[in-house]
Backbone as CSV, one residue per row, in Angstrom:
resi,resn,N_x,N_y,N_z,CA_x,CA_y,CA_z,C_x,C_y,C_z
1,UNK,-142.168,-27.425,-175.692,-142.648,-26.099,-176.059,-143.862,-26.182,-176.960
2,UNK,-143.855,-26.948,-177.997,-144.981,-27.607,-178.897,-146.156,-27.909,-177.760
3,UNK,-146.264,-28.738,-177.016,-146.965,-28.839,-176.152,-147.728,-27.773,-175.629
4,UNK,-147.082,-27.323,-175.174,-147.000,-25.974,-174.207,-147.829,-24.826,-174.851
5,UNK,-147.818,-25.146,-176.431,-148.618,-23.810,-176.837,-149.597,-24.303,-177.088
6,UNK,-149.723,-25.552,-177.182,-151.391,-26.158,-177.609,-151.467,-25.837,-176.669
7,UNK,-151.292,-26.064,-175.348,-152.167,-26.235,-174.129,-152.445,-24.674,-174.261
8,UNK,-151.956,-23.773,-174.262,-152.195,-22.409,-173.924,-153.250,-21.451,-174.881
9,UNK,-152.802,-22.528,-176.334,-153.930,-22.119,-178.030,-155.121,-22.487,-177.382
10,UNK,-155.520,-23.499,-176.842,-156.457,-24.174,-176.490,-157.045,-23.426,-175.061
11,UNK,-156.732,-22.559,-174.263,-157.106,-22.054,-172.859,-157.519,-20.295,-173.136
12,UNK,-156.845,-19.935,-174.497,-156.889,-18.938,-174.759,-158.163,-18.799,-175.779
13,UNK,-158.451,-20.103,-176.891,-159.470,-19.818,-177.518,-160.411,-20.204,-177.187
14,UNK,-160.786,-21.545,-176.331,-161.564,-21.857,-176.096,-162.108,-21.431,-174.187
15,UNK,-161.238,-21.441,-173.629,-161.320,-20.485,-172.531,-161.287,-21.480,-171.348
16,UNK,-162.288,-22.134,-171.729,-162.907,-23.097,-170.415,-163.939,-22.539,-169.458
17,UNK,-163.507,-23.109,-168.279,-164.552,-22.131,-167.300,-163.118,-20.956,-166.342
18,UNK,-163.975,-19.819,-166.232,-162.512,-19.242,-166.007,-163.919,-17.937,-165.444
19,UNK,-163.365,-17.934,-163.847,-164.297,-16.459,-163.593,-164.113,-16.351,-161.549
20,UNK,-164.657,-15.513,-161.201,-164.278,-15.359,-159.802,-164.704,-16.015,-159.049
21,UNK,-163.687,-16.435,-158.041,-164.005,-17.139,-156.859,-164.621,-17.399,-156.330
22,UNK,-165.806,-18.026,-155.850,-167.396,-17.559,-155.093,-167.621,-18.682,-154.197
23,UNK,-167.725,-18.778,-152.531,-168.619,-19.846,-152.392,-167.605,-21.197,-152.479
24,UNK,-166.712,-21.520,-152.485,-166.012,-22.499,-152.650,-165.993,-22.981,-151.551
25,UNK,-166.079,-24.433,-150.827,-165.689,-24.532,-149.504,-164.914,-25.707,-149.295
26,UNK,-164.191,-25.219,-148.024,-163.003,-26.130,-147.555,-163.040,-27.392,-146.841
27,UNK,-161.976,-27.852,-147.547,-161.692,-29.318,-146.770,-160.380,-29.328,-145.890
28,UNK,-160.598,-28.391,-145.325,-159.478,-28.280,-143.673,-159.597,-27.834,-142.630
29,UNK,-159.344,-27.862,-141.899,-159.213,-27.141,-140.144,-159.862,-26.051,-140.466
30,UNK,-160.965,-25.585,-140.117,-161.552,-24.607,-139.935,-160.998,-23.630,-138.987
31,UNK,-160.828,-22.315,-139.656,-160.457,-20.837,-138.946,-161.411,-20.194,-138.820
32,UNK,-161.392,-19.432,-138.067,-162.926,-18.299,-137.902,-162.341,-17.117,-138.674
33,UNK,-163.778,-16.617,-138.776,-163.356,-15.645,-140.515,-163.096,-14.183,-140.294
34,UNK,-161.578,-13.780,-140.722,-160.979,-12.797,-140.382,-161.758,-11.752,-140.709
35,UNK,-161.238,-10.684,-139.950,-161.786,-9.450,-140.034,-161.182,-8.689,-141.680
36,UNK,-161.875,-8.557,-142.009,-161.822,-8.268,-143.514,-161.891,-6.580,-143.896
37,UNK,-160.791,-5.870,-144.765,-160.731,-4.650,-144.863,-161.710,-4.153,-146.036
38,UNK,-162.313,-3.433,-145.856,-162.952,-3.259,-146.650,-162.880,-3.350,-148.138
39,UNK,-162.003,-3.062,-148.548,-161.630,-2.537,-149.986,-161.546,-4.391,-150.588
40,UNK,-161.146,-5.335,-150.014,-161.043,-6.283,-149.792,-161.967,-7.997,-149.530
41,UNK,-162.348,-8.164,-150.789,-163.629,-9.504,-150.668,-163.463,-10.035,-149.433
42,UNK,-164.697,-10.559,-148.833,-164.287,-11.784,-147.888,-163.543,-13.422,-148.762
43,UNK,-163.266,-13.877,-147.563,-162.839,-15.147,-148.133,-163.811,-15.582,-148.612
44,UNK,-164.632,-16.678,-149.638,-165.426,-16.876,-150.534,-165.842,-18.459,-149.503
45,UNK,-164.647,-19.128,-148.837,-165.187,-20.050,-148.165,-165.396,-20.051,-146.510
46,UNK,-165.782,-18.586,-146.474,-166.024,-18.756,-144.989,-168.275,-18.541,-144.990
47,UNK,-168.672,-18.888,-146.074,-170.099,-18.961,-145.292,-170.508,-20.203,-145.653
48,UNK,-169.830,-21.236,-145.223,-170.197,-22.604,-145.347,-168.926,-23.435,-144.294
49,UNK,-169.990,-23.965,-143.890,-168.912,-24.941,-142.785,-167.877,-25.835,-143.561
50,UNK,-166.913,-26.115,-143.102,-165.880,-27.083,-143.621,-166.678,-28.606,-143.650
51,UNK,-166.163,-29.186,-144.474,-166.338,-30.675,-144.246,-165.302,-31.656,-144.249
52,UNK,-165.180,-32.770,-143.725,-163.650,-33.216,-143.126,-163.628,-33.990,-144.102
53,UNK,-162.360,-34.163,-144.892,-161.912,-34.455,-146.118,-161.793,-36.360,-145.388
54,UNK,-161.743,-37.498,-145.770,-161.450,-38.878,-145.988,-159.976,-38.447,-145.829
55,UNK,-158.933,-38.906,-145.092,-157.817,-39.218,-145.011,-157.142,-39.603,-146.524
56,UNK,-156.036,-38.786,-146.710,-155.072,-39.169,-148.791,-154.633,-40.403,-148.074
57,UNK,-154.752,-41.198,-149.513,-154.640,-42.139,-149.569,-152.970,-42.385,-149.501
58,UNK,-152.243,-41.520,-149.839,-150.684,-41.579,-149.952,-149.989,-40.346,-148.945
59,UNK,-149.235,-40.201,-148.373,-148.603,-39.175,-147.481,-148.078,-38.145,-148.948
60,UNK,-147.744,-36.505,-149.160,-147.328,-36.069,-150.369,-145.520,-36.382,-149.791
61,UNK,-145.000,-36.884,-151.064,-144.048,-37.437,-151.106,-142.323,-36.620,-151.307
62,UNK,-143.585,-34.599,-151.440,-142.322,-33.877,-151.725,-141.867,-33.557,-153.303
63,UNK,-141.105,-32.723,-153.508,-141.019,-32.373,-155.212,-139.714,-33.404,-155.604
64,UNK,-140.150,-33.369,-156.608,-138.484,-34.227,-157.335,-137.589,-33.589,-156.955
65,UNK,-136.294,-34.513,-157.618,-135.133,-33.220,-156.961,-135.099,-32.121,-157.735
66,UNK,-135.103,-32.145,-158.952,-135.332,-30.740,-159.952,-136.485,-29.968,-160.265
67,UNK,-137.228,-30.425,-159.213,-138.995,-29.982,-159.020,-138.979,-30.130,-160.579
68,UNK,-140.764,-29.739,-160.646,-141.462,-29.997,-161.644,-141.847,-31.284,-161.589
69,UNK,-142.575,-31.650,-162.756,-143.419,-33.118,-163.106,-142.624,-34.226,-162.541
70,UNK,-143.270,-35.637,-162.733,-142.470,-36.368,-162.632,-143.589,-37.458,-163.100
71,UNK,-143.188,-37.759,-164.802,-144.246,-38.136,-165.417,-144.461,-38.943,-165.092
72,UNK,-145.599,-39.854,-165.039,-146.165,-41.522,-164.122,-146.178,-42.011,-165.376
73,UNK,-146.580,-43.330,-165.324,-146.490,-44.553,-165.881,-147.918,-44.520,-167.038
74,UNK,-147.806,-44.343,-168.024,-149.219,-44.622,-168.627,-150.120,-45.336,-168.418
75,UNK,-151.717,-44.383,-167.954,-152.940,-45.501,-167.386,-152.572,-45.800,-165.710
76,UNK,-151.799,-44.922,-165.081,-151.380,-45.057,-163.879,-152.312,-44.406,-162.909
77,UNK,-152.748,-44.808,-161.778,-153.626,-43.736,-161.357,-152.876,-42.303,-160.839
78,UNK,-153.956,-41.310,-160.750,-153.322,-39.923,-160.868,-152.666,-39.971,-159.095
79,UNK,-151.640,-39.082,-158.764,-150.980,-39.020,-157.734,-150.534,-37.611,-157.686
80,UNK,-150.353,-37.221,-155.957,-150.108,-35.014,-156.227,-148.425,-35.739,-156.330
81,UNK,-147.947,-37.006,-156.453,-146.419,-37.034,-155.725,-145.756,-37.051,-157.251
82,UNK,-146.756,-36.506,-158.431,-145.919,-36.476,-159.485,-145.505,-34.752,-159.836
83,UNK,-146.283,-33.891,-158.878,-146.126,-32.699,-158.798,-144.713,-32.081,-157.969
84,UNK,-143.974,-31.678,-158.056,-143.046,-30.696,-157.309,-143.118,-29.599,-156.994
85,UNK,-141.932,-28.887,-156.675,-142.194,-27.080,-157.097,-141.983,-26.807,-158.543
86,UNK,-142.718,-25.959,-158.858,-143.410,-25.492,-159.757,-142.254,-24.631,-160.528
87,UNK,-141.175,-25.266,-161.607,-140.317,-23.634,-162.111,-140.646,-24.144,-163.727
88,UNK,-140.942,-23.185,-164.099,-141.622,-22.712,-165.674,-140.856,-21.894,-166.563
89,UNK,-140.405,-21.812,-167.292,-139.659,-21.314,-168.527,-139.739,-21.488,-169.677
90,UNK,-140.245,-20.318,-171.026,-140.677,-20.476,-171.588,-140.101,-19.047,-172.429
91,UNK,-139.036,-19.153,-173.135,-138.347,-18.059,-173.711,-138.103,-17.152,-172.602
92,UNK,-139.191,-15.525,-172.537,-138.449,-14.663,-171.437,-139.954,-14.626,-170.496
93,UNK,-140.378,-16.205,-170.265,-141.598,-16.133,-169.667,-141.090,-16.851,-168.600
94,UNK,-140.655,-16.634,-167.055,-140.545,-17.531,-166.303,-141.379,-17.369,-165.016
95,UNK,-141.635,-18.772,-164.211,-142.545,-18.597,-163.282,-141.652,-19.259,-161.970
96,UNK,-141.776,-19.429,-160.605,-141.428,-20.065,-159.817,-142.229,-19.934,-158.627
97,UNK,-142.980,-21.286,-158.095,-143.679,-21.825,-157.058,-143.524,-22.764,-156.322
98,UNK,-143.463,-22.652,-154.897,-142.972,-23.382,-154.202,-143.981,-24.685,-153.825
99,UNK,-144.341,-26.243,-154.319,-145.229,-27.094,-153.827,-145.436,-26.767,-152.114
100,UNK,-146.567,-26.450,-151.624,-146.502,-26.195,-150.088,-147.537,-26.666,-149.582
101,UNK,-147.912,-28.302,-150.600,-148.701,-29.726,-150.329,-148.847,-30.553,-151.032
102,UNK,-149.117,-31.467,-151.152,-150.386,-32.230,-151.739,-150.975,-33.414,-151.251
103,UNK,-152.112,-33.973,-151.761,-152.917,-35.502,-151.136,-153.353,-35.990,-152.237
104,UNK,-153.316,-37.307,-152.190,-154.520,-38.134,-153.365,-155.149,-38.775,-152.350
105,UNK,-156.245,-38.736,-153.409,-157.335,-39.907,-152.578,-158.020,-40.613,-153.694
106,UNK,-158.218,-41.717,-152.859,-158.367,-42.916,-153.697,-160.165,-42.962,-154.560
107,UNK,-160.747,-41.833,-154.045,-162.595,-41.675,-154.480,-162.328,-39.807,-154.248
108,UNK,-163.283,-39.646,-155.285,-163.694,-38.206,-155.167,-164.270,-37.820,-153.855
109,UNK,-164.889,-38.351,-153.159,-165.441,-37.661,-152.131,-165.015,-36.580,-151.315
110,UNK,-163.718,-36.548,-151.245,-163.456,-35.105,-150.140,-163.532,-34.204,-150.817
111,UNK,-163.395,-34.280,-152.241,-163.452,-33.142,-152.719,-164.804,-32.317,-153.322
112,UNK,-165.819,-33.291,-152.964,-167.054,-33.403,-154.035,-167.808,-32.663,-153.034
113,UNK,-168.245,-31.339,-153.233,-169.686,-30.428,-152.256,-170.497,-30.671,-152.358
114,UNK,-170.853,-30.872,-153.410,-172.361,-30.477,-153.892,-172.799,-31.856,-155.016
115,UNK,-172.123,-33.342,-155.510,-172.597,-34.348,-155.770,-172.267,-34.468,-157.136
116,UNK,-171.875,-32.696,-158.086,-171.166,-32.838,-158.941,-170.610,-34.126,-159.382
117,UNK,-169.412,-34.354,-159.294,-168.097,-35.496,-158.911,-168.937,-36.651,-159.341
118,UNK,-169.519,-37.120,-157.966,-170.303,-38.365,-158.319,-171.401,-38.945,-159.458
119,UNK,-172.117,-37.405,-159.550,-172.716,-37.509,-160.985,-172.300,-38.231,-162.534
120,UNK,-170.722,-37.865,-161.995,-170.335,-37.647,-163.579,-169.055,-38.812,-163.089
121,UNK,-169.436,-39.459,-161.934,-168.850,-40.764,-161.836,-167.110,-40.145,-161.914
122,UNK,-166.846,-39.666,-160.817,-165.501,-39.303,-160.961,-164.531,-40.277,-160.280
123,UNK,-163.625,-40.672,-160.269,-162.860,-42.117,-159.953,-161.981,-41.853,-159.209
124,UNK,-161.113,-40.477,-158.929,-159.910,-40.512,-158.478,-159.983,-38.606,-158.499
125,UNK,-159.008,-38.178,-157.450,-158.608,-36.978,-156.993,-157.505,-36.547,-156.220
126,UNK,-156.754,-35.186,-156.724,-156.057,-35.164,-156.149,-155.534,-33.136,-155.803
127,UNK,-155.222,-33.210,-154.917,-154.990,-31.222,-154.524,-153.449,-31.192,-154.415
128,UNK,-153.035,-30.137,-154.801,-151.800,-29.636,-155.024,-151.534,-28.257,-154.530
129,UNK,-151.018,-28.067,-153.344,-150.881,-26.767,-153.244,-149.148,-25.781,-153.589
130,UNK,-149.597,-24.572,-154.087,-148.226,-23.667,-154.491,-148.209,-22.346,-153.240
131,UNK,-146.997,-22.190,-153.355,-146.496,-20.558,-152.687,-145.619,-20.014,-153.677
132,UNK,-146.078,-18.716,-153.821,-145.353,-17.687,-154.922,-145.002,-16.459,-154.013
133,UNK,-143.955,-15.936,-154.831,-144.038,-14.436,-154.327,-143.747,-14.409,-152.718
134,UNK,-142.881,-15.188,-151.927,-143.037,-15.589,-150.751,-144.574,-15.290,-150.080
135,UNK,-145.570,-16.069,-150.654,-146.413,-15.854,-150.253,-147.845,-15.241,-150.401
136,UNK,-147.110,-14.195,-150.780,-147.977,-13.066,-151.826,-149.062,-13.944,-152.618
137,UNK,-148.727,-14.738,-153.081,-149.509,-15.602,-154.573,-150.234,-16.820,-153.811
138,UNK,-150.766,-17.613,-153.749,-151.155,-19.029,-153.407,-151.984,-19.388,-154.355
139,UNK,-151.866,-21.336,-154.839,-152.498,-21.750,-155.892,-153.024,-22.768,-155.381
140,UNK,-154.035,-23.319,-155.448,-154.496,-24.710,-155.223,-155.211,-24.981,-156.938
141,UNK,-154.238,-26.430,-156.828,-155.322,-27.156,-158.041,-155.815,-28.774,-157.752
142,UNK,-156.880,-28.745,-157.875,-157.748,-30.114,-157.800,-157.718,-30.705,-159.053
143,UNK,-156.874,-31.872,-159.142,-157.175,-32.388,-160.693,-158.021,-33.777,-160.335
144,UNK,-159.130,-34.343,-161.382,-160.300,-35.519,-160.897,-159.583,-36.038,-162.296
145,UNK,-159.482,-37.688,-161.629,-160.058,-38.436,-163.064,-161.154,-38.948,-163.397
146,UNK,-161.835,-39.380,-164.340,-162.846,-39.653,-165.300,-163.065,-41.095,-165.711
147,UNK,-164.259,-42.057,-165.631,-163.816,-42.833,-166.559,-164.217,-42.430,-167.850
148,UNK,-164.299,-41.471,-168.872,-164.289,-41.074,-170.010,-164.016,-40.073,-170.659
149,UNK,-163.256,-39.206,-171.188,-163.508,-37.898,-171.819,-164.666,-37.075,-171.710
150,UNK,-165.936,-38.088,-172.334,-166.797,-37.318,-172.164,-167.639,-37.134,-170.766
151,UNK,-167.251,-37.673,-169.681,-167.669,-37.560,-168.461,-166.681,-36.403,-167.840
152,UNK,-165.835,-36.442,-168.530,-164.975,-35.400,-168.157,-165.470,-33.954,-168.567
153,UNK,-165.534,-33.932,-169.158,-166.159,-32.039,-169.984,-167.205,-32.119,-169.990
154,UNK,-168.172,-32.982,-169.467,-169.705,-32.629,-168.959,-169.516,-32.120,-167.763
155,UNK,-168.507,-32.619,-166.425,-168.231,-32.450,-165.465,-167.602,-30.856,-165.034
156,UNK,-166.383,-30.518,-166.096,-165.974,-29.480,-166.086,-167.189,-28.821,-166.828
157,UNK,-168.329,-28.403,-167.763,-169.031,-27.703,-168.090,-169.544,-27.562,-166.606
158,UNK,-170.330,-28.383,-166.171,-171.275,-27.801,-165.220,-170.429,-27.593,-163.732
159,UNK,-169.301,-27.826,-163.296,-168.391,-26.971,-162.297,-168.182,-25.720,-162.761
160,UNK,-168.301,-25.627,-164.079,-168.205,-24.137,-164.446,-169.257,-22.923,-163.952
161,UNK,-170.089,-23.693,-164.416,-171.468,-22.952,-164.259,-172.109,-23.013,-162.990
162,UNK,-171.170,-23.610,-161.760,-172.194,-23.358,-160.311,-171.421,-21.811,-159.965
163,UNK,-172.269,-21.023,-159.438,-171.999,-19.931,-158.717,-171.634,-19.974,-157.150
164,UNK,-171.946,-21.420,-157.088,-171.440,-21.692,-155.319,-171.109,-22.800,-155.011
165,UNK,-169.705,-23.343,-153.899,-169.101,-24.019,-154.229,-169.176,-25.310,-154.542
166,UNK,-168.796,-25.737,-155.543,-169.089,-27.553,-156.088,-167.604,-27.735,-155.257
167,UNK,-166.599,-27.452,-155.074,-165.639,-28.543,-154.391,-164.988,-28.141,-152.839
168,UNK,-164.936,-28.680,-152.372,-164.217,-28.511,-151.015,-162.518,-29.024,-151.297
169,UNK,-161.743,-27.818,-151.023,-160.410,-27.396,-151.199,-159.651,-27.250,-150.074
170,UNK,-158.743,-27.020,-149.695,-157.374,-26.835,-148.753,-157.628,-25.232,-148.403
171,UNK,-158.709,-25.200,-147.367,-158.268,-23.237,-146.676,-157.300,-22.841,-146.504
172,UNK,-156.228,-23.938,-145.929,-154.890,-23.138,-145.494,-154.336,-23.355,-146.179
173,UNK,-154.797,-23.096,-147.355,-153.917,-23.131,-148.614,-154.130,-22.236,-149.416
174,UNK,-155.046,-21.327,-149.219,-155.193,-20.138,-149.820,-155.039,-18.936,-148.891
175,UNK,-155.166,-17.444,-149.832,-154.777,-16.320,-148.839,-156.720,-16.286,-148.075
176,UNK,-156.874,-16.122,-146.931,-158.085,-15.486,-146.342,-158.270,-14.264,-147.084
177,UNK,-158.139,-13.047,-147.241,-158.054,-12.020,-148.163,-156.891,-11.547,-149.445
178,UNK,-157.917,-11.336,-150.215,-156.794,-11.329,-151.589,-157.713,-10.273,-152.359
179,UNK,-156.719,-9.584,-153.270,-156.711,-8.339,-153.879,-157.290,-9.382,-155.831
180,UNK,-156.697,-10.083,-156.008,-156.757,-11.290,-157.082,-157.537,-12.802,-157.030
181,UNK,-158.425,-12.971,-156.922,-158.896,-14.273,-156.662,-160.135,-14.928,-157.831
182,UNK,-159.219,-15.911,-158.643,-160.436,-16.566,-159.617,-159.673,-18.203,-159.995
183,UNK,-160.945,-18.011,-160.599,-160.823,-20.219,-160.885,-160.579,-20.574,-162.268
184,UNK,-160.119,-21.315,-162.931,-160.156,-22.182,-164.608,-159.698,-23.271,-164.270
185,UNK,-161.089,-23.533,-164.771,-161.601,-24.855,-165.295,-161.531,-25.452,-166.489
186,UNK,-160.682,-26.841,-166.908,-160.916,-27.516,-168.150,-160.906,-28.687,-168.189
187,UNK,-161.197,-29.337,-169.123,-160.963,-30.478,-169.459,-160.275,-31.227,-169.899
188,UNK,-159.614,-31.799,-170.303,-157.994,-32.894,-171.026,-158.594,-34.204,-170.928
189,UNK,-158.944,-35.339,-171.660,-158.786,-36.139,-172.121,-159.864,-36.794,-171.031
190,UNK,-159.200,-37.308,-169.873,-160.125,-37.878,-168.758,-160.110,-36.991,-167.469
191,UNK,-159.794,-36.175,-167.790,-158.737,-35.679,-166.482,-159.854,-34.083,-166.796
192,UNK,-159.904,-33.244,-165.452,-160.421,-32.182,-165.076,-159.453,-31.576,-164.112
193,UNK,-159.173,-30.196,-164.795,-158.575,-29.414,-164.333,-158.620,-28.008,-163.255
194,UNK,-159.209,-28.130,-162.035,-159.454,-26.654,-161.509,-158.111,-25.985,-160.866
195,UNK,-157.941,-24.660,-161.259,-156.823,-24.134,-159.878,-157.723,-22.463,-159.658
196,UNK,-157.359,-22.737,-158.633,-157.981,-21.491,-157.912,-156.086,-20.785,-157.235
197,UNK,-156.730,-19.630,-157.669,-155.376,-18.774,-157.097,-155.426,-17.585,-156.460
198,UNK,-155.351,-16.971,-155.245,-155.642,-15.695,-154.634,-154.235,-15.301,-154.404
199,UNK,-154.070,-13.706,-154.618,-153.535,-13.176,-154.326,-153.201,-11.615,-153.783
200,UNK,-152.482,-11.231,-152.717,-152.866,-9.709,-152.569,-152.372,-8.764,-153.732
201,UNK,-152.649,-7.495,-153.048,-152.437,-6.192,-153.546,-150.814,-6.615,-154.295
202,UNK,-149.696,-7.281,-153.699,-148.144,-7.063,-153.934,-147.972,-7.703,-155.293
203,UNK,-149.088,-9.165,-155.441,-148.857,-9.948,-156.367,-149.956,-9.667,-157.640
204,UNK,-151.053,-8.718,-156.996,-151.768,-9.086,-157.784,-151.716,-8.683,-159.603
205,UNK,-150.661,-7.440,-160.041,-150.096,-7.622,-161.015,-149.961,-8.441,-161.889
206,UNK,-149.080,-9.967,-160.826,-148.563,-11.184,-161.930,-149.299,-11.973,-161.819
207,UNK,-150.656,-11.875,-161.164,-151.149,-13.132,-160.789,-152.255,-13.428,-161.961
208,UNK,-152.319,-13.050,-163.179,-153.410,-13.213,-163.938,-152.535,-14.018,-164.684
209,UNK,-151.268,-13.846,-165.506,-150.513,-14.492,-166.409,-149.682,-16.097,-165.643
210,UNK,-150.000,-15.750,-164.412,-149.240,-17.282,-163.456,-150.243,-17.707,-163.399
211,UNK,-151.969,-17.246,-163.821,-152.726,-18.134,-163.493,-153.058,-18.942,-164.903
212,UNK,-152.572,-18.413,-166.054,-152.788,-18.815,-167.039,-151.697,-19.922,-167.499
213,UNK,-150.680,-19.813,-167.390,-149.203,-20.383,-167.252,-149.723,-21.821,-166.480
214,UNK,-149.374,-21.705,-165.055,-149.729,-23.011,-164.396,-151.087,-23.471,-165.176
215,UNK,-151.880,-22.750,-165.754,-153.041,-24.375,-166.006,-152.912,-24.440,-166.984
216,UNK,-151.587,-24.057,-168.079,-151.552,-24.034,-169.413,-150.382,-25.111,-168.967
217,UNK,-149.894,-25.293,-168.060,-148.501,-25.913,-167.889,-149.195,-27.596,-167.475
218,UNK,-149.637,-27.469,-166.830,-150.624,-28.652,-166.624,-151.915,-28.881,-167.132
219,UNK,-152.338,-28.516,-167.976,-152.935,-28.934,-168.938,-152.033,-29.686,-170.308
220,UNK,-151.232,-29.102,-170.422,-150.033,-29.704,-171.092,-149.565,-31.050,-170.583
221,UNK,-149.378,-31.351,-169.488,-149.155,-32.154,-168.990,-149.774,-33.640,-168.937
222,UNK,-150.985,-33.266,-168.870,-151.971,-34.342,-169.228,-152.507,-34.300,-170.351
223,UNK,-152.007,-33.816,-171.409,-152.353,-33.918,-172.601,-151.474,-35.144,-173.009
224,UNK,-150.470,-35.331,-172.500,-149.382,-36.632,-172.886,-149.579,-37.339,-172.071
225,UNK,-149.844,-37.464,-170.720,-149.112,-38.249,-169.178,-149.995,-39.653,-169.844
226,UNK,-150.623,-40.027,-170.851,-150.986,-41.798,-170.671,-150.474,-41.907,-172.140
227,UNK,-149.750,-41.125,-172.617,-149.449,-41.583,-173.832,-148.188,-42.423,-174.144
228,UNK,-148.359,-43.753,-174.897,-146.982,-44.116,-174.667,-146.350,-44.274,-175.520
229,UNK,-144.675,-43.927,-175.973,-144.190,-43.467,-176.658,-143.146,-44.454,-177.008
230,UNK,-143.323,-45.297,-178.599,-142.406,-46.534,-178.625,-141.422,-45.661,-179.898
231,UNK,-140.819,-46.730,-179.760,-139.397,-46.891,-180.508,-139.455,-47.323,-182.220
């Protein structure tokens, strides 16, 4: 819980990068781009062609049995198979998301659009996808490792600041139209944090505080995951 509120003291005062969806483009099977209701953005990654992601380096391995984390080994490389489904509790704050993917790969490249990544010498990547709300909700988060801290929050500064997409993400992993759709971005130690979350009209209510939650929950997460803890 200690944890848990730094991560959230820290997302709340300092913010990160945190703003709407734009321009993002995908690293999957390309769909042709639905007919869109008015009242209703287009999908943000349908005016850019897909690009075919490098094969994950690991098959996703599925949630623990009690979902949630499943802390790795300190200095371990990052993996989505430490991710599960997603259940959060936090006094009378609870969340529940169903894992509905993930991949690592062994080099940034599938995820890297625009050269970002490589700039800032990124080493390792990995996508995680959620289902909420049967559906209603969808989350994708891309977490990169770093070889440094400070390659890290130079990296997340300027992913912040493109208006069009720096990463190629999982399409069928988000909603094509959504009533709710934005990104936060941060930094932790070596580690860079994006989740992008769309959601319709049904969810879009809860979907501002689940978007704050999950990257407060994993940001938390890697605030410890290489720390090692003796006796």
């Amino acid at each position: 819980m200690i944890v848990l509120s730094a991560g959230l003291g820290v997302l709340l005062l300092l913010g990160g990068g945190y703003g709407v969806i734009s321009h993002l483009r995908a690293a999957a099977t390309a769909r042709p781009p639905a007919v869109q209701p008015r009242d209703t953005p287009p999908a943000p990654w349908d005016s850019a062609g897909p690009s075919e992601p490098a094969p994950p380096s690991a098959t996703p391995t599925g949630a623990p049995a009690d979902g949630g984390t499943t802390h790795a080994a300190p200095g371990s490389p990052i993996s989505n198979s430490e991710f599960g489904d997603w259940r959060f509790k936090a006094g009378t704050v609870r969340f529940e998301a169903n894992k509905a993917g993930g991949w690592t790969y062994d080099t940034c490249d599938p995820v890297d659009a625009r050269g970002v990544l490589a700039e800032h010498r990124c080493e390792r990547a990995v996508q995680i996808a959620y289902s909420a709300y049967r559906g209603h909700l969808k989350a994708v988060q891309v977490v990169m490792a770093f070889p440094t801290g400070k390659r890290a929050e130079d990296a997340a500064k300027r992913l912040a600041k493109l208006t069009t997409g720096a990463l190629n993400i999982r399409q069928d992993k988000v909603r094509a139209t959504y009533a709710y759709g934005k990104v936060r971005t941060n930094a932790i130690k070596k580690y860079v944090i994006v989740t992008i979350v769309t959601a319709d009209r049904t969810a879009r209510a809860k979907a501002p505080k689940f978007h704050l939650y999950l990257q407060a929950d994993t940001f938390s997460y890697f605030l410890l995951r290489d720390t090692t803890v003796t006796s």
